[in-house]
C-alpha positions in Angstrom: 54.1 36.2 85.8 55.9 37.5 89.1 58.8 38.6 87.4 56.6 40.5 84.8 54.8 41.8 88.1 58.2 42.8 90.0 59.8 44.5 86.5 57.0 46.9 86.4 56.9 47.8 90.0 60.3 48.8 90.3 60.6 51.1 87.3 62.0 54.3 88.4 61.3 53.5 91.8 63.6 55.6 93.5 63.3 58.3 91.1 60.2 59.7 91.8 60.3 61.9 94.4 58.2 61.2 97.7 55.2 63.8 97.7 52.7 65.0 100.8 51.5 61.6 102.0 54.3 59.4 101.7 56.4 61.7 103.3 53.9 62.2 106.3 54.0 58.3 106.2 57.6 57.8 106.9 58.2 60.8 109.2 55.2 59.4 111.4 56.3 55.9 110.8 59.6 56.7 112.1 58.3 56.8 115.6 57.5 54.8 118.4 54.4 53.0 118.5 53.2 55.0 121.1 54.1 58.2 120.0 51.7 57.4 116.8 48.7 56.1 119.2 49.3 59.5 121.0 49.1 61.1 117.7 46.3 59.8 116.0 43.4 59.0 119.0 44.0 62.1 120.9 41.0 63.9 121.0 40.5 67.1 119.2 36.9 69.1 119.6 35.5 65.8 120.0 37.0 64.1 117.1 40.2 61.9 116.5 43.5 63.8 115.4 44.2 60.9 112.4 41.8 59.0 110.4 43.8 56.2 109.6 44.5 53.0 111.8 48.1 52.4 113.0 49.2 48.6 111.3 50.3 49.9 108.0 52.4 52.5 110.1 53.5 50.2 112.4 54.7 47.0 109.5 56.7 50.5 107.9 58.5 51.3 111.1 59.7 47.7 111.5 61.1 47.8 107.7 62.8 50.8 108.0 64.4 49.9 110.8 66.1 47.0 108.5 65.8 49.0 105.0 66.4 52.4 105.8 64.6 55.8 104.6 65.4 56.3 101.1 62.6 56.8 98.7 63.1 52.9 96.9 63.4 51.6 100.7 60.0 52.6 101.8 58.4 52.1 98.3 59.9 48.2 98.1 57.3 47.5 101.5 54.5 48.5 98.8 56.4 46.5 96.2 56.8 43.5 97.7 52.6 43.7 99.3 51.9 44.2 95.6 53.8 41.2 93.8 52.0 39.2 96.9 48.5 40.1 95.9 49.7 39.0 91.8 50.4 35.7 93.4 47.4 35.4 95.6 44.9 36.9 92.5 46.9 33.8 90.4 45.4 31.3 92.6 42.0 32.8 93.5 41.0 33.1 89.9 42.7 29.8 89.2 40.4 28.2 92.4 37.7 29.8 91.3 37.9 29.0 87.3 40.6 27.0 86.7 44.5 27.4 86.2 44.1 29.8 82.3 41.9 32.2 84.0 44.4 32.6 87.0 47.5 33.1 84.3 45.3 35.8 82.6 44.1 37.4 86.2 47.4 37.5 87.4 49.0 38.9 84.0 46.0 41.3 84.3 46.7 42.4 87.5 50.1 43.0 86.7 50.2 45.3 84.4 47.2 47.1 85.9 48.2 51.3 85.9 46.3 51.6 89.2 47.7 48.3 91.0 51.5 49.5 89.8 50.6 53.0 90.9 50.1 52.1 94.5 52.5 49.4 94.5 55.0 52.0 94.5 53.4 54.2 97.2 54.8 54.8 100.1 50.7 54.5 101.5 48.6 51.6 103.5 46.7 50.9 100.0 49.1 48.1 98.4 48.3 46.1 102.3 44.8 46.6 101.8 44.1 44.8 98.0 46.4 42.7 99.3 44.4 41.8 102.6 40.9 42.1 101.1 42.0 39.2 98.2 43.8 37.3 100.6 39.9 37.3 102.7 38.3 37.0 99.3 40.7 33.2 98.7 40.5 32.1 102.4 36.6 32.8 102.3 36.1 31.0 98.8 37.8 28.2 100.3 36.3 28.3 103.5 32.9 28.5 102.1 33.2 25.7 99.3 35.2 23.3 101.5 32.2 23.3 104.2 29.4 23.0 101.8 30.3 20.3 99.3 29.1 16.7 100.1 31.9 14.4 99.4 29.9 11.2 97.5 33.2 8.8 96.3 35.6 10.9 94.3 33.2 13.5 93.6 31.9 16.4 96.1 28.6 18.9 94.8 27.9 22.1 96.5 25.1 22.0 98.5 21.8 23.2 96.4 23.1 22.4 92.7 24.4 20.3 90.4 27.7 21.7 89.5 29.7 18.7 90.4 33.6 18.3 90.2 36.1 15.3 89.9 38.9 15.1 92.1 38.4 18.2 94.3 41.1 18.3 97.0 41.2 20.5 99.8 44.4 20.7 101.4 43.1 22.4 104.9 39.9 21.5 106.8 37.3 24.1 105.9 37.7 25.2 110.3 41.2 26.1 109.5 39.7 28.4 106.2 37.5 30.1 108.7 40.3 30.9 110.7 42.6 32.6 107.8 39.2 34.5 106.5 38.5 36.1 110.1 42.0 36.8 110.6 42.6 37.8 106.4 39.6 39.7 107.3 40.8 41.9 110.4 44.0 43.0 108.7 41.5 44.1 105.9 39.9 46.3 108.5 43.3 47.7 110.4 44.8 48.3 106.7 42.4 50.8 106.4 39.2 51.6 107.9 37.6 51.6 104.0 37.8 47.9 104.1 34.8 47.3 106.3 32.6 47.9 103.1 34.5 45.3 101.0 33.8 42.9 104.2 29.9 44.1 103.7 30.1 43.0 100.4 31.3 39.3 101.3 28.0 39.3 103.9 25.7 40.7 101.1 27.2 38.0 98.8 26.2 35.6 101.9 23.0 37.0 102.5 21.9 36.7 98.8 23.3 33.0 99.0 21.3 32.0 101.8 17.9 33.5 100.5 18.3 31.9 96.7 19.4 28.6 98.9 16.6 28.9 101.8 18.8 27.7 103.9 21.5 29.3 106.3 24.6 27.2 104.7 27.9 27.5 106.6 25.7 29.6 109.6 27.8 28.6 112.5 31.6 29.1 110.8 30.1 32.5 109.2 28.8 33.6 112.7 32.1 32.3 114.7 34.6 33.9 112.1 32.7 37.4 112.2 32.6 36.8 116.3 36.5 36.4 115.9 36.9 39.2 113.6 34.7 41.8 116.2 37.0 40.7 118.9 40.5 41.1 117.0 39.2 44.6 116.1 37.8 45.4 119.1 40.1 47.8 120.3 40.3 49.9 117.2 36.4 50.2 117.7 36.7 52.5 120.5 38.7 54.9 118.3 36.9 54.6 115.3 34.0 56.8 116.1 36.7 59.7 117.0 37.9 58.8 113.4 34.7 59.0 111.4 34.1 62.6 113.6 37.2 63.9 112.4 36.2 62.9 108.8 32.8 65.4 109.8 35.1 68.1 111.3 37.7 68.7 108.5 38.4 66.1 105.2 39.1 67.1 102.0 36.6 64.5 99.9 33.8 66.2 98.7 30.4 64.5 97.9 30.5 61.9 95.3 28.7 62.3 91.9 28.1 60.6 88.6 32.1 62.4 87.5 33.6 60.0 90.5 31.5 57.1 89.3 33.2 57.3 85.6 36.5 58.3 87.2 36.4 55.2 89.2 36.0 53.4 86.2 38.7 55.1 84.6 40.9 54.3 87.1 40.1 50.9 87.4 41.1 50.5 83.5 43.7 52.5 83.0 44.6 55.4 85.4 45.4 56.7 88.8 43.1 59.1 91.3 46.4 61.2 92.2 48.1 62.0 88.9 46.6 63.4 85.6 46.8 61.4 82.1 48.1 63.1 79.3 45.1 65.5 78.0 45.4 63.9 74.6 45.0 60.3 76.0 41.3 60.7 78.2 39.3 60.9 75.2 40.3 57.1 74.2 40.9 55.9 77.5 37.1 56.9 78.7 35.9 55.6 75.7 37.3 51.7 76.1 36.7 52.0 79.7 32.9 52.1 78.6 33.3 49.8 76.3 35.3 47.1 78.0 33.1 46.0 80.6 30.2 46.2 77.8 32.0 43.2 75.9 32.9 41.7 78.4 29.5 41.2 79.7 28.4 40.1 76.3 31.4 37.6 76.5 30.7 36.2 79.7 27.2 35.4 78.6 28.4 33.5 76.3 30.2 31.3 78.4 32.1 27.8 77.4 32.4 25.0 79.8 35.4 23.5 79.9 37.2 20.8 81.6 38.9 22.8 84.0 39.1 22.4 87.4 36.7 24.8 89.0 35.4 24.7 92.8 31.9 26.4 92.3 29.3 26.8 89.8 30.2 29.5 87.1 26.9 31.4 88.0 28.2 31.1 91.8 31.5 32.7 91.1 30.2 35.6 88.9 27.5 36.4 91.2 30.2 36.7 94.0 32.5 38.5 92.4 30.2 41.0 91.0 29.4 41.4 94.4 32.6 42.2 95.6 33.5 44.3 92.5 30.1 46.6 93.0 28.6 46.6 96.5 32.2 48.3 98.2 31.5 50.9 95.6 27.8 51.3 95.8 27.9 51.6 100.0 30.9 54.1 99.9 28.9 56.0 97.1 25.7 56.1 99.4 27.5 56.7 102.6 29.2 59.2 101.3 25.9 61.4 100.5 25.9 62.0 104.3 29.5 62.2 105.2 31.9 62.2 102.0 34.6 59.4 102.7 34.4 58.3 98.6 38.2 58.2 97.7 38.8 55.9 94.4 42.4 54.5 95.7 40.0 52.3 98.9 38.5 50.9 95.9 41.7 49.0 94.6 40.2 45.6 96.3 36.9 45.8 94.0 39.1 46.5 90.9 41.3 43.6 91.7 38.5 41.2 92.1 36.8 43.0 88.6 40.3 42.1 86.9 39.5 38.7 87.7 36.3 38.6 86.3 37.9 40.2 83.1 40.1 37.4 82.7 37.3 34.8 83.3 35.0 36.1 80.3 38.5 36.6 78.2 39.5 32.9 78.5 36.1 31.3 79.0 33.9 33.7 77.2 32.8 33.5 73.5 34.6 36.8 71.9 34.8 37.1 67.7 38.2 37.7 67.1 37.9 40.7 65.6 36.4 41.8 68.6 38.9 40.3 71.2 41.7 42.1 69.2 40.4 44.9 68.0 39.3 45.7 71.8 42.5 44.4 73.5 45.1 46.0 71.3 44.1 49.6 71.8 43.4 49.0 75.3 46.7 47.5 76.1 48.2 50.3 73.9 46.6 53.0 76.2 47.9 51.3 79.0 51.6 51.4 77.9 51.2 55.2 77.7 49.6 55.3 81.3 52.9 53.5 82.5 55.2 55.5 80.9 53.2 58.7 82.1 53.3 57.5 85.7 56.9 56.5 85.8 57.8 60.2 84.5 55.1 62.4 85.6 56.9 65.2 87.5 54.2 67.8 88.6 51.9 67.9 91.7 52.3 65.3 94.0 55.4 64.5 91.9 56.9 67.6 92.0 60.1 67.5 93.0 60.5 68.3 96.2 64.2 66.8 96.3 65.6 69.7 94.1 63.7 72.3 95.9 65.8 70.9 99.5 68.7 71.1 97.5 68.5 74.7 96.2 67.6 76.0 99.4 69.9 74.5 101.2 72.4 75.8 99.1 71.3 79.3 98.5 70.0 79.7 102.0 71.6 81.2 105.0 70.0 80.3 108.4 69.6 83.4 109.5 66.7 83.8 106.7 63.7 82.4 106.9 62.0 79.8 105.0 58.9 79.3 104.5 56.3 77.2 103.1 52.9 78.4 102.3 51.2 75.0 103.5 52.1 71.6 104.6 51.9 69.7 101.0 55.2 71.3 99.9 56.6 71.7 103.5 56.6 67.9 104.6 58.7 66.4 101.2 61.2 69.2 101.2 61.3 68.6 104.8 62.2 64.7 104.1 64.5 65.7 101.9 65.9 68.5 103.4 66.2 67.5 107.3 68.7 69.9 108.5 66.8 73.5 106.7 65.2 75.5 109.4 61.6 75.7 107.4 58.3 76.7 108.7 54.9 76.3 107.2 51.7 78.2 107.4 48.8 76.5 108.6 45.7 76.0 106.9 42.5 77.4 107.5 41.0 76.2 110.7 37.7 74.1 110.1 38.8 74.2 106.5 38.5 70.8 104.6 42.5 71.2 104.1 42.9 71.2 108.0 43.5 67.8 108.4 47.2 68.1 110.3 45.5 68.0 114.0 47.6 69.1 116.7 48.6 66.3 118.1 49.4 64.8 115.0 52.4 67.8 114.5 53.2 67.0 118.3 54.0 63.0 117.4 56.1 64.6 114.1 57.8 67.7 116.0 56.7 69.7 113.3 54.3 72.8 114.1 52.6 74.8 111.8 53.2 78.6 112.3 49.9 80.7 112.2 50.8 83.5 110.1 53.6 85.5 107.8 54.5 87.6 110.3 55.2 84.9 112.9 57.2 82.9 110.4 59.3 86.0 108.6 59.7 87.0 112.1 60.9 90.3 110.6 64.3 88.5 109.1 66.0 90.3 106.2 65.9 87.5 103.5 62.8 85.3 102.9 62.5 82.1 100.7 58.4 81.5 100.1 57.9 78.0 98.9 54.5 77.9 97.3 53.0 74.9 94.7 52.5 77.4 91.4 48.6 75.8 90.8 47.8 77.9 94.1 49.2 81.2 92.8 47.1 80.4 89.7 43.8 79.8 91.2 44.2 83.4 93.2 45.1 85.1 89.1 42.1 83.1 87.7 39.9 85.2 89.5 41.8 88.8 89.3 43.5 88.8 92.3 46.6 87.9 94.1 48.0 85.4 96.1 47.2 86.6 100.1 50.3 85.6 100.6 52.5 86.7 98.2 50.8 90.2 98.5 51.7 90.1 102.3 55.0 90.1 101.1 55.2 91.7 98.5 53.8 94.8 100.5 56.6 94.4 103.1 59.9 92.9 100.7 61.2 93.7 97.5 60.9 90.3 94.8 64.5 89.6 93.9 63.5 86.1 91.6 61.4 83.2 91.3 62.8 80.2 90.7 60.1 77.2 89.2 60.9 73.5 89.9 58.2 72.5 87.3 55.2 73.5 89.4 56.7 74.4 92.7 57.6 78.1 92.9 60.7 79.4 95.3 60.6 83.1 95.7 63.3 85.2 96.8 62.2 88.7 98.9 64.7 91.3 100.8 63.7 93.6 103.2 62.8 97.4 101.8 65.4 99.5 102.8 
């Protein structure tokens, strides 16, 4: 199961070059702790420079400093956060429905396209599924351990009959309080997403205590959150700076019924930062409609077993519905106001919704026809999605290692380069430490304008405000430009501002295309 886990999530690991973010996360990562808190809660207009809290930064810097920089380096962190979670999901599903369903969860899980995807990511979102399902065990355990009533060798959760033989908890039910709070503030300093996963766990407890009339667990519930405010206390005072900054410039638009079925998408068999093959979306929308249909129809049907399971089937399903929908549902809503809806800060909900797959697979009453005439195509699509992510090569996979390489070869440093915005600028850049580049900056106040000033102080890198500033009349220029920009600008008759700046003031000796990046060659007129 973890070797299955660990084959798939080294694949090509090092061959894929870094792209926009992960290269901004190992060029801030590289720096002192303080240099990052200078870069990310200075103020700017009232708002935060960064949006993201520090730890994820902070656990990269320590493993580079033992693993180096290369591209597999950085991406084993993610690797190794991701392989965790398949062990942790093994035991949670096993806990929660006994040891078959935890082998299926975790096989699930696995071979998942969107858990792989950011298992390999050089990003905080492999340390956030993992935090959110290490809360998600520690509160299960926490919660069940404090409200059976041990009677002989049998304990019953408080409020039902589900009773089960043998039940052993291993920690006191105080020392699961403990882990959840402290599961549960590393949830919120992965990312600040994870506070609506954490609401989901409290509407999951607020629905329990209403159907129960009666405020079970009250005291460890308050005194864990009470712990859990005080741990994150500090980040609270930057936080509002943060969700500003989100209002000032953020490049998420409002959320619609097209992110709702890409979610699901995603959660079945894609990824929210690279494309499927064209050919592939028809059948891949199609069974993820029809997945969770049958498997709704198959958990209804459900077959008590033997097993060992620590709640009421009901009890489990209710929860983990909650967890898979609510952090959806709140982002969704929140984001009609202030647009924060990104599908990867979903990854906890579809981890907790691959363990509810695996529960109506194994304990659910399927036709067999149905099981395999559902399962084979799906798994099927799903060995295409891998092999397109391990060799997708385009935007954010272009390759930005080539493009150092040719410039630094052709290049002389008495010509300019330059880079007509920061997503191509910062992976050559990784790659290409020693070219003298520049790169434009974006619009202010534009949703793209999300490099803050002091952010480029804590990195050294500035953006230069115009052509002219950057070309800085040199002879030779090399433009660096992503070619789906150029194209946008031709779609609707006219050209690139850019390129027409330059092309008014150079002659165009060549263009050379690394897939979709574009290097352009200009000399000045005689």
């Amino acid at each position: 199961m973890l070797g299955l886990a660990a084959l798939l999530r080294v694949v090509n690991l090092g061959g894929r070059p870094l792209w926009y973010d992960e290269a901004f996360a190992v060029l801030y990562a590289e720096k002192p702790l303080v240099t990052m808190l200078y870069g990310t809660v200075s103020q700017v207009g009232g708002a935060a420079a960064d949006v993201h809290p520090l730890f994820y930064y902070t656990l990269l810097h320590s493993w580079m400093e033992l693993w180096g920089q290369s591209p597999a380096a950085v991406r084993s962190l993610s690797v190794l956060l991701g392989i965790a979670t398949v062990w942790v999901v093994y035991h949670l599903a096993g806990y929660l429905y006994g040891r078959r369903v935890g082998l299926v969860a975790a096989v699930v899980l696995s071979i998942s396209p969107f858990h792989i995807y950011y298992s390999q990511e050089t990003r905080m979102y492999a340390l956030l599924g993992l935090a959110a399902v290490t809360t998600t065990y520690c509160f299960v355990r926490a919660w069940s351990g404090a409200s059976r009533q041990v009677a002989g060798g049998q304990w019953q959760v408080a409020g039902s009959r589900w009773q089960v033989r043998d039940a052993t908890c291993y920690l006191p039910p105080a020392t699961w309080w403990l882990a959840f709070a402290i599961a549960g503030v590393t949830t919120l300093y992965a990312h600040n997403l994870g506070a609506f996963f954490l609401a989901a766990v409290d509407g999951w407890v607020v629905w329990a205590w209403w159907r129960g009339r009666r405020l079970v667990n009250l005291r460890p519930v308050v005194l864990s959150h009470l712990l859990m405010l005080a741990l994150f206390a500090p980040w609270l005072l930057v936080a509002p700076g943060q969700w500003a900054k989100i209002g000032q410039a953020y490049w998420v638009t409002r959320p619609g019924l097209a992110e709702l079925i890409q979610t699901l998408l995603i959660f079945h068999f894609a990824y929210d930062n690279q494309a499927l093959p064209t050919w592939l979306l028809p059948a891949a929308l199609f069974f993820s409609l029809l997945l969770p249909a049958v498997l709704v129809v198959a958990g209804g049907k459900w077959q008590v077993t033997s097993g060992k399971c620590h709640l009421p089937p009901a009890t489990c399903h209710t929860f983990l519905l909650c967890l898979t929908l609510l952090p959806i549902l709140l982002t969704f809503l929140v984001s009609q106001e202030r647009p924060v809806y990104v599908a990867r800060a979903m990854l906890p909900s579809a981890i907790v919704y691959y363990i509810l797959a695996a529960a109506a697979l194994v304990k659910g009453s399927m036709p067999r026809p149905v099981r395999w005439g559902v399962l084979l195509p799906a798994v099927a699509i799903v060995v295409i999605s891998l092999v397109n992510h391990y060799t997708y090569a385009r935007f954010p996979r272009s390759p930005f290692d080539q493009v150092a390489a040719y410039l630094a070869a052709q290049s002389d440093p008495a010509e300019a380069i330059v880079h007509s915005n920061k997503l191509t600028f910062l992976p050559t850049h990784y790659y290409g430490r020693r070219l003298e580049a520049a790169f434009l900056a974006d619009a202010p106040g534009s949703p793209e304008d999300t490099l803050a000033y002091p952010t480029q102080v804590a990195l050294g890198l500035f953006a230069t405000p115009d052509l002219a500033t950057a070309v800085a009349g040199r002879h030779r220029v090399w433009f660096v430009i992503l070619a789906r920009a150029v194209e946008e600008y031709q779609a609707a008759g006219r050209p690139h501002p850019h390129l027409a700046w330059l092309e008014g003031r150079y002659e165009q000796v060549r263009t050379v295309a690394f897939n979709d990046v574009l290097v352009y060659e200009y000399v000045a007129r005689p």
